[in-house]
Backbone atoms as SQL, in Angstrom:
CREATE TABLE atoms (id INTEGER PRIMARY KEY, chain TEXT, resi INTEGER, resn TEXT, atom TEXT, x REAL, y REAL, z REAL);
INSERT INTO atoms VALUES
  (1, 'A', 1, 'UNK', 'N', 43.553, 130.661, -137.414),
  (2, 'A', 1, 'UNK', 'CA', 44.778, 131.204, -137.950),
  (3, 'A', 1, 'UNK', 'C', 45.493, 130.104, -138.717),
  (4, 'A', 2, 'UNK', 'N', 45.909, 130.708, -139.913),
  (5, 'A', 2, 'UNK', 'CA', 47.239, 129.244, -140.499),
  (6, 'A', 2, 'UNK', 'C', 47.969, 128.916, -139.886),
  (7, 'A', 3, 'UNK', 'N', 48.669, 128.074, -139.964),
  (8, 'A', 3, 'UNK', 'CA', 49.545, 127.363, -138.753),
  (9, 'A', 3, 'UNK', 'C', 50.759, 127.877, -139.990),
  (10, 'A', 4, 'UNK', 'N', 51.798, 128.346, -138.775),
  (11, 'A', 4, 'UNK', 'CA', 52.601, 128.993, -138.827),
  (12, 'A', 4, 'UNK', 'C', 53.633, 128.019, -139.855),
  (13, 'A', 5, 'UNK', 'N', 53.786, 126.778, -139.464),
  (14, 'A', 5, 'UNK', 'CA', 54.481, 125.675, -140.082),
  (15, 'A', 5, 'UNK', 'C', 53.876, 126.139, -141.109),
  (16, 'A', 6, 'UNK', 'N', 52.939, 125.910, -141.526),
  (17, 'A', 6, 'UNK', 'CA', 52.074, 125.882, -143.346),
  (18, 'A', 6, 'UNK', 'C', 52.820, 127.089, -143.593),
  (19, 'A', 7, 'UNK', 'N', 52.474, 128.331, -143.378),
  (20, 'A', 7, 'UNK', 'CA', 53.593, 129.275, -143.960),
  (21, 'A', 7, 'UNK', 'C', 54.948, 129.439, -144.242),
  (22, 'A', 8, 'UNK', 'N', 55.872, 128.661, -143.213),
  (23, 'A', 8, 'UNK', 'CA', 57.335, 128.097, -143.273),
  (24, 'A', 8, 'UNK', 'C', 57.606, 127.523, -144.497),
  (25, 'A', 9, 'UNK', 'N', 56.807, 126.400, -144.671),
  (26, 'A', 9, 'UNK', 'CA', 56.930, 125.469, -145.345),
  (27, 'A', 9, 'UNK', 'C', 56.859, 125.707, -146.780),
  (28, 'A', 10, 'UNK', 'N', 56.336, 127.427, -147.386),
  (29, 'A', 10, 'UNK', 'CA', 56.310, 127.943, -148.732),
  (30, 'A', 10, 'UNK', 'C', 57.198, 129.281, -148.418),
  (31, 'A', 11, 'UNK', 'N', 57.933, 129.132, -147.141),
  (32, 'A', 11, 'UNK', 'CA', 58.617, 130.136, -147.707),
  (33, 'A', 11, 'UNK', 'C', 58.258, 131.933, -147.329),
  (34, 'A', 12, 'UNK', 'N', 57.519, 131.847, -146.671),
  (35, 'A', 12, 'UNK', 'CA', 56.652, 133.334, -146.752),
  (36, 'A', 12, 'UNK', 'C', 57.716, 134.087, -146.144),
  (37, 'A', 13, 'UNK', 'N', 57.540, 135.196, -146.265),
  (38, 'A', 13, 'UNK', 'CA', 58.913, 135.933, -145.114),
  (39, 'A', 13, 'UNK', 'C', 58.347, 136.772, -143.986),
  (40, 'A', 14, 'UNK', 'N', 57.203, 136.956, -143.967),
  (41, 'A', 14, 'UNK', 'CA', 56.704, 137.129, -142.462),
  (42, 'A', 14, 'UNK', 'C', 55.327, 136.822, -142.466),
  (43, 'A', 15, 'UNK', 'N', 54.967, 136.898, -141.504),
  (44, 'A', 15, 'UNK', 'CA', 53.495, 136.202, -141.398),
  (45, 'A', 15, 'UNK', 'C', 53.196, 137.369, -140.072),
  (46, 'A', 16, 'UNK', 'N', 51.437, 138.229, -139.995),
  (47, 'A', 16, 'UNK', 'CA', 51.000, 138.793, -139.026),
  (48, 'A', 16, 'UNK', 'C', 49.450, 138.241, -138.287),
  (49, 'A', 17, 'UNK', 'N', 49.669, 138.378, -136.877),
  (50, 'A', 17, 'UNK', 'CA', 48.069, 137.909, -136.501),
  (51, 'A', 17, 'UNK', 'C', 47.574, 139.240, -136.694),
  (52, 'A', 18, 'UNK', 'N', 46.481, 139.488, -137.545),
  (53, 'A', 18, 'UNK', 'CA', 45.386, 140.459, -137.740),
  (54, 'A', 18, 'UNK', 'C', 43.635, 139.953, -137.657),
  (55, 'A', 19, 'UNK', 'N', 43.685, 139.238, -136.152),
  (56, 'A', 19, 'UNK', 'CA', 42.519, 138.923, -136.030),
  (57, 'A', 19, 'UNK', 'C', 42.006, 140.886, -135.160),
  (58, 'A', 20, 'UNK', 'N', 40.491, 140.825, -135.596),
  (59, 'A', 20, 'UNK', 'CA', 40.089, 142.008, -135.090),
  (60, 'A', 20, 'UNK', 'C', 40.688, 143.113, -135.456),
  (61, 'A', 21, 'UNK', 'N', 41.273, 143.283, -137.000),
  (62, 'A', 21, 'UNK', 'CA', 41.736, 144.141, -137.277),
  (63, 'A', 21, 'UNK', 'C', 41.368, 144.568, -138.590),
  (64, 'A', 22, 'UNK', 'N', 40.508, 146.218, -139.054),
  (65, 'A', 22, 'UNK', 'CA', 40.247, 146.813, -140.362),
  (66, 'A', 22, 'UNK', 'C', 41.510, 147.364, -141.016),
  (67, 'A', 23, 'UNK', 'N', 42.625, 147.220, -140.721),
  (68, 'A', 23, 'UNK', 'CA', 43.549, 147.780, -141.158),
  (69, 'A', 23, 'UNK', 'C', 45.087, 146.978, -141.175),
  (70, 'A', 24, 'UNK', 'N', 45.863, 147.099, -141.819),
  (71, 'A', 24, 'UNK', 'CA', 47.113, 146.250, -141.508),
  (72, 'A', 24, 'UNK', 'C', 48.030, 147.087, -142.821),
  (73, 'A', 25, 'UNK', 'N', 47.890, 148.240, -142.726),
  (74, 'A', 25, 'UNK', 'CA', 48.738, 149.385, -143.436),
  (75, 'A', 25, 'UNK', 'C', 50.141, 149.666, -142.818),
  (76, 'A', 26, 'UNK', 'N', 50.156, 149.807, -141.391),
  (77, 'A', 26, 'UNK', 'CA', 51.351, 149.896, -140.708),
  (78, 'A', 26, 'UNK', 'C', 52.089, 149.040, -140.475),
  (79, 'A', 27, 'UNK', 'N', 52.266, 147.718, -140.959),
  (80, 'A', 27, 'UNK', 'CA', 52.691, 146.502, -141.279),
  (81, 'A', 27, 'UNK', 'C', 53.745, 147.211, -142.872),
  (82, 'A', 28, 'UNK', 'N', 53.240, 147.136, -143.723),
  (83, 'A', 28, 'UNK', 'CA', 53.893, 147.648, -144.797),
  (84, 'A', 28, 'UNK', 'C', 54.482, 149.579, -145.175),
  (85, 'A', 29, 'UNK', 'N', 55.597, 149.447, -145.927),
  (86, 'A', 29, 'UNK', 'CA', 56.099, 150.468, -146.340),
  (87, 'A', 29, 'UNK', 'C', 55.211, 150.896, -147.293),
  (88, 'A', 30, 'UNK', 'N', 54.363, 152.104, -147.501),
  (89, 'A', 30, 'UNK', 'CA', 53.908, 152.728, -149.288),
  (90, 'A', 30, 'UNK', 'C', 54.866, 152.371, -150.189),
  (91, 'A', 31, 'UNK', 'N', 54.662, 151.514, -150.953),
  (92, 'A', 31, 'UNK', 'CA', 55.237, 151.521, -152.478),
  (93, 'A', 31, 'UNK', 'C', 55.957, 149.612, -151.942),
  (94, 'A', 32, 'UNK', 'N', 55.784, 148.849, -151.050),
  (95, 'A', 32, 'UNK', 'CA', 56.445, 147.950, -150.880),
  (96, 'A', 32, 'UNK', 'C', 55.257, 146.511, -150.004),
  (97, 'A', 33, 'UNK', 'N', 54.040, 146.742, -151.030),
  (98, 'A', 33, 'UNK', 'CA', 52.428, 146.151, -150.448),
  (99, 'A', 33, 'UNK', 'C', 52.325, 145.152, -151.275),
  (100, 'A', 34, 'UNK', 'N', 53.040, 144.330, -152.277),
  (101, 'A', 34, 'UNK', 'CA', 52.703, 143.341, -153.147),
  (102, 'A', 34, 'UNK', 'C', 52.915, 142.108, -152.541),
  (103, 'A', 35, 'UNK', 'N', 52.940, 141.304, -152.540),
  (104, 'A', 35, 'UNK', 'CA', 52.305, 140.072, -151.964),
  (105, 'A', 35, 'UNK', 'C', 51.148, 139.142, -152.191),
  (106, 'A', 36, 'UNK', 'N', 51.099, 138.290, -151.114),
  (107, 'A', 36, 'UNK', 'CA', 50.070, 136.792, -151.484),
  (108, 'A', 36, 'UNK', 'C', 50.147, 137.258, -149.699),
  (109, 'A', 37, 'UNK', 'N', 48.884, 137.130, -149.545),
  (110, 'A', 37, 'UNK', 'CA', 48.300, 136.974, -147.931),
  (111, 'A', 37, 'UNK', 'C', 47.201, 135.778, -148.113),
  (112, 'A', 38, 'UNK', 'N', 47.286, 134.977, -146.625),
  (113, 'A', 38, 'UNK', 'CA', 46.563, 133.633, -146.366),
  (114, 'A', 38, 'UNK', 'C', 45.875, 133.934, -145.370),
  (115, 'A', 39, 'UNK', 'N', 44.609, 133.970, -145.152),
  (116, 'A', 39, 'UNK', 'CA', 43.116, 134.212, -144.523),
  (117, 'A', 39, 'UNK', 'C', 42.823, 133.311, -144.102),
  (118, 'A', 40, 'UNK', 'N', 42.073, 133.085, -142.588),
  (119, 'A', 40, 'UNK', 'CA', 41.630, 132.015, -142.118),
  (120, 'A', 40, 'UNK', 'C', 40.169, 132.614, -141.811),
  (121, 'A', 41, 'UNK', 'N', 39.308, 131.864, -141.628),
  (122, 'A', 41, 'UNK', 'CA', 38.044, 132.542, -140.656),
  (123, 'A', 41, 'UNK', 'C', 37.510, 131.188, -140.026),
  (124, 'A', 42, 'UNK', 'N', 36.721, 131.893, -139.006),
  (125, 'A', 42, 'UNK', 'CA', 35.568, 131.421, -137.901),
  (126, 'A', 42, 'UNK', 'C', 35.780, 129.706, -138.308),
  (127, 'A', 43, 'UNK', 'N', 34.850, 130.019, -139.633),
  (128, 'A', 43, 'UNK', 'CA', 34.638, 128.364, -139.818),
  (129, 'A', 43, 'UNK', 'C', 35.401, 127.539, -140.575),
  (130, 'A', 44, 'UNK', 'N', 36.286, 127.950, -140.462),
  (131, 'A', 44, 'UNK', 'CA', 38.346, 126.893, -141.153),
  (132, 'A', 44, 'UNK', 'C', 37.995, 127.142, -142.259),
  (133, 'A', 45, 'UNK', 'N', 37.382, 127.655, -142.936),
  (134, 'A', 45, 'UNK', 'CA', 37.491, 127.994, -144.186),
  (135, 'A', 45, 'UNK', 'C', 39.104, 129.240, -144.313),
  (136, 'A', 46, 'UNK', 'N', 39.968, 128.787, -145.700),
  (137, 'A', 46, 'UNK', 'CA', 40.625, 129.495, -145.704),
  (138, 'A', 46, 'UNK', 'C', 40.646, 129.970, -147.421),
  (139, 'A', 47, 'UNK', 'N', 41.616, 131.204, -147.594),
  (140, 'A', 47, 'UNK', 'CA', 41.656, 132.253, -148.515),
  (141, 'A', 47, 'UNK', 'C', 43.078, 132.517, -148.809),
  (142, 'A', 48, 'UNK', 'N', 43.696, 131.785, -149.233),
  (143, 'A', 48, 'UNK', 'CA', 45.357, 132.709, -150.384),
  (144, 'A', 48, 'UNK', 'C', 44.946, 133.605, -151.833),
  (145, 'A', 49, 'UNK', 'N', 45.613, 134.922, -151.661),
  (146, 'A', 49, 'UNK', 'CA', 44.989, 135.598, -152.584),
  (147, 'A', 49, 'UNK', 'C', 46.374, 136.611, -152.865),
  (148, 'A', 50, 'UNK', 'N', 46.567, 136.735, -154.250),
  (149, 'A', 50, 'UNK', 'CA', 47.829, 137.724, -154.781),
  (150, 'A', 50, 'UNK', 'C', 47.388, 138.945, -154.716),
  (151, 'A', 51, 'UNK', 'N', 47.960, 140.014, -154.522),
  (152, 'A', 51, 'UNK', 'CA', 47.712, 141.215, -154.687),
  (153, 'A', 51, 'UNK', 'C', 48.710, 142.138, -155.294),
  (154, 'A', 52, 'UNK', 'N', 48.482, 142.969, -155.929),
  (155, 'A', 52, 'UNK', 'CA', 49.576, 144.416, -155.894),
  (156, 'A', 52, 'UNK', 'C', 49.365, 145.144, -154.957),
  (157, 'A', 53, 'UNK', 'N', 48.524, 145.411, -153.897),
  (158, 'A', 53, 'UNK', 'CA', 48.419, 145.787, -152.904),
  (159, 'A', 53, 'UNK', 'C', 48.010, 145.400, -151.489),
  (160, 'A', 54, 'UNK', 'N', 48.708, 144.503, -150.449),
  (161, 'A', 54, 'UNK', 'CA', 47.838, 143.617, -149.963),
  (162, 'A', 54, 'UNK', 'C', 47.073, 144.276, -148.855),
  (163, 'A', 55, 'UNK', 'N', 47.385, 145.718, -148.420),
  (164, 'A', 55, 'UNK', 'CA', 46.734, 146.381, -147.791),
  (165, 'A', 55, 'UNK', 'C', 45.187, 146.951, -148.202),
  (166, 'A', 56, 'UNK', 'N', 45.377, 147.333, -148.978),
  (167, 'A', 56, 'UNK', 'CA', 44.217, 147.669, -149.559),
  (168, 'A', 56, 'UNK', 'C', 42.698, 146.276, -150.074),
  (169, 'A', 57, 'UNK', 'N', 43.355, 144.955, -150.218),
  (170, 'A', 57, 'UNK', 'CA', 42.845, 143.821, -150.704),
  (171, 'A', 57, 'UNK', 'C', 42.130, 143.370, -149.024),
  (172, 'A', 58, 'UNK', 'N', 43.468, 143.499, -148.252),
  (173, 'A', 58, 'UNK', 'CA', 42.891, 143.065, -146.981),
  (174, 'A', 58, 'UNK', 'C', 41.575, 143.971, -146.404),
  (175, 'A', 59, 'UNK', 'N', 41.344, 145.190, -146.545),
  (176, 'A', 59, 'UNK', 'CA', 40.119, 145.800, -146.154),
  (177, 'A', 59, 'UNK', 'C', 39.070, 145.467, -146.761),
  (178, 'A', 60, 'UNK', 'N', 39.015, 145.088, -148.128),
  (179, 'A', 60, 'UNK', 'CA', 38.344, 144.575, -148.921),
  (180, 'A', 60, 'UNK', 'C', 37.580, 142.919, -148.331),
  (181, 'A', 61, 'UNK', 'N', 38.567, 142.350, -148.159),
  (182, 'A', 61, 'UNK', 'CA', 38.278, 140.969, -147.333),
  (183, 'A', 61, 'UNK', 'C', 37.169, 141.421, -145.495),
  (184, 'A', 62, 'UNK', 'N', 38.217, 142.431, -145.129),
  (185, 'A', 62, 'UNK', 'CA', 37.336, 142.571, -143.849),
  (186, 'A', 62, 'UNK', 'C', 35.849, 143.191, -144.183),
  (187, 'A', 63, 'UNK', 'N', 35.457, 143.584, -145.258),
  (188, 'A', 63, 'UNK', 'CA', 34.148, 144.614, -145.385),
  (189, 'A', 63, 'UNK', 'C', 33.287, 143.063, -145.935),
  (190, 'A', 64, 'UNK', 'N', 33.728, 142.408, -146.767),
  (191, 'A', 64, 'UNK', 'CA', 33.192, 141.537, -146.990),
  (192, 'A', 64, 'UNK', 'C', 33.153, 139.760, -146.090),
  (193, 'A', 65, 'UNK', 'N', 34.304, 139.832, -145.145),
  (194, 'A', 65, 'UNK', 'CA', 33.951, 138.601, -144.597),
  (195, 'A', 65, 'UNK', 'C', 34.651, 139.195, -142.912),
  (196, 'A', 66, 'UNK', 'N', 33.776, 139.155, -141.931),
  (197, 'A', 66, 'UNK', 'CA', 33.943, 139.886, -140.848),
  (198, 'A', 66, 'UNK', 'C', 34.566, 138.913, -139.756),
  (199, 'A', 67, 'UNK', 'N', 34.354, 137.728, -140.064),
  (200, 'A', 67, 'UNK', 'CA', 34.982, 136.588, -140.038),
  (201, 'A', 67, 'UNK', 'C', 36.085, 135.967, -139.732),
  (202, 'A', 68, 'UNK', 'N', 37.118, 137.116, -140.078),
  (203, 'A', 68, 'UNK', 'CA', 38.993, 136.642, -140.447),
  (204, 'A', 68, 'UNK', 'C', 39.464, 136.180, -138.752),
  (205, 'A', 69, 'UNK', 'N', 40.200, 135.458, -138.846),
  (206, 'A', 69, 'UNK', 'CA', 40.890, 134.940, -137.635),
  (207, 'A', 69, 'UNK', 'C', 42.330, 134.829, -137.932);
């Protein structure tokens, strides 16, 4: 997981643990999903990525890296 400090430290305005999770829709309002989400996995490899939708981007990440922590 990012360390919570690293997110503080730019500012983010919330941060969620979605380890073991295909979904993170109920987190956001429809019409209010734009954002930058920060990805960690298994092997410290990490992922910041912009979206217009970060719900939809995040399933995308789980189909392709099963990985996320």
């Amino acid at each position: 997981m990012v360390s919570t400090s690293i997110l503080d430290s730019f500012n983010f305005s919330k941060s969620f643990y979605v380890e073991r999770r295909s979904l993170i829709a109920d987190h956001f309002q429809p019409g209010y999903r734009c954002g930058i989400s920060a990805l960690t996995f298994a092997n410290g490899d990490w992922c910041c990525s912009q979206s217009v939708d970060v719900t939809r981007r995040f399933v995308q990440h789980t189909n392709n890296h099963p990985d996320i922590t």
